[in-house]
C-alpha positions as CSV (number, residue, x, y, z in Angstrom):
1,X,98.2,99.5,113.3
2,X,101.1,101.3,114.2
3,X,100.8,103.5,117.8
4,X,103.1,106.3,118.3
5,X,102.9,106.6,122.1
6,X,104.0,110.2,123.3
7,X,102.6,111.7,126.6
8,X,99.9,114.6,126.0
9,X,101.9,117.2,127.5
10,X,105.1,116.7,125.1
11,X,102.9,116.6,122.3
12,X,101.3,120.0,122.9
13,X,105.0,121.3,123.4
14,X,106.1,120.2,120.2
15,X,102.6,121.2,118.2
16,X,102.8,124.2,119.9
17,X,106.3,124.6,118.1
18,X,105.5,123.2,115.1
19,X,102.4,125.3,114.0
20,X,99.0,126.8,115.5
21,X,96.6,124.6,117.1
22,X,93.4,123.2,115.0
23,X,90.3,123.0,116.8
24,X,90.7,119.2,117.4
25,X,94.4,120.1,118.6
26,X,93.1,123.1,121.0
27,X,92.0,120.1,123.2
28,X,93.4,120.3,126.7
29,X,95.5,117.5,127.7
30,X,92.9,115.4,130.0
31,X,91.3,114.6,126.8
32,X,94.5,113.5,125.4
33,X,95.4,111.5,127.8
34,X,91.8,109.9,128.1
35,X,92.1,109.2,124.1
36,X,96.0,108.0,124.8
37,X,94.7,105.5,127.6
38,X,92.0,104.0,125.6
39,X,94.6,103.5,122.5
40,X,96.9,101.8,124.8
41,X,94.6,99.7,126.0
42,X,93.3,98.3,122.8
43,X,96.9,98.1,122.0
44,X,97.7,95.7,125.0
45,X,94.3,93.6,124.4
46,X,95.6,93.3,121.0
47,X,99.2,92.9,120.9
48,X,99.4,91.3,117.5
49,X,97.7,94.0,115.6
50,X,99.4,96.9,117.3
51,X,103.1,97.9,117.2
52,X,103.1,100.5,119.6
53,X,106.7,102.6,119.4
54,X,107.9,105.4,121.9
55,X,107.3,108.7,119.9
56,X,109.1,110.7,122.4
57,X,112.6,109.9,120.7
58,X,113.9,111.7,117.9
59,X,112.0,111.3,114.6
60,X,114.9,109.7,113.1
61,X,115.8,107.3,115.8
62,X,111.1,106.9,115.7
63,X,111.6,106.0,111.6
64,X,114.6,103.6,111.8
65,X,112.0,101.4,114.9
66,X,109.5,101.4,112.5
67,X,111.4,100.2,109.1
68,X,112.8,97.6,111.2
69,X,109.6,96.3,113.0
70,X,107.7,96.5,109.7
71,X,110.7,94.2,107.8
72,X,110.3,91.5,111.1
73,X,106.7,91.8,110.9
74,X,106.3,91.6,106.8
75,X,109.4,89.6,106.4
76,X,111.4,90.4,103.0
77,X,109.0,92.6,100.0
């Protein structure tokens, strides 16, 4: 399972950029952060199924973590 962590409040700054809002999306951040919390935690009580990467960094620098933790973790395809 991969986990990209971003605090609630830069999320809604960057959806709100993106596009408008679904209703799932209109949520106010104290849900977010309660469904963040409660990912996080699985993530930590699970460490081997999770790779949990910091999705406040540029979507490029996001994609480059990822292909490289997916090679370690997988090994060579």
């Amino acid at each position: 399972t991969v986990l990209v962590d971003i605090e609630p409040e830069v999320a809604a700054v960057r959806l709100a950029k993106a596009r408008d809002a679904d209703r799932f999306e209109a949520e106010d951040v104290a849900f977010f952060a309660r469904v963040r919390e409660a990912y996080l935690s699985r993530a930590q009580a699970e460490p081997r199924r999770f790779l949990v990467l910091n999705g406040s960094r540029a979507p490029e620098a996001l994609q480059a973590e990822l292909v490289h933790l997916l090679k370690v973790r997988l090994g060579p395809l």
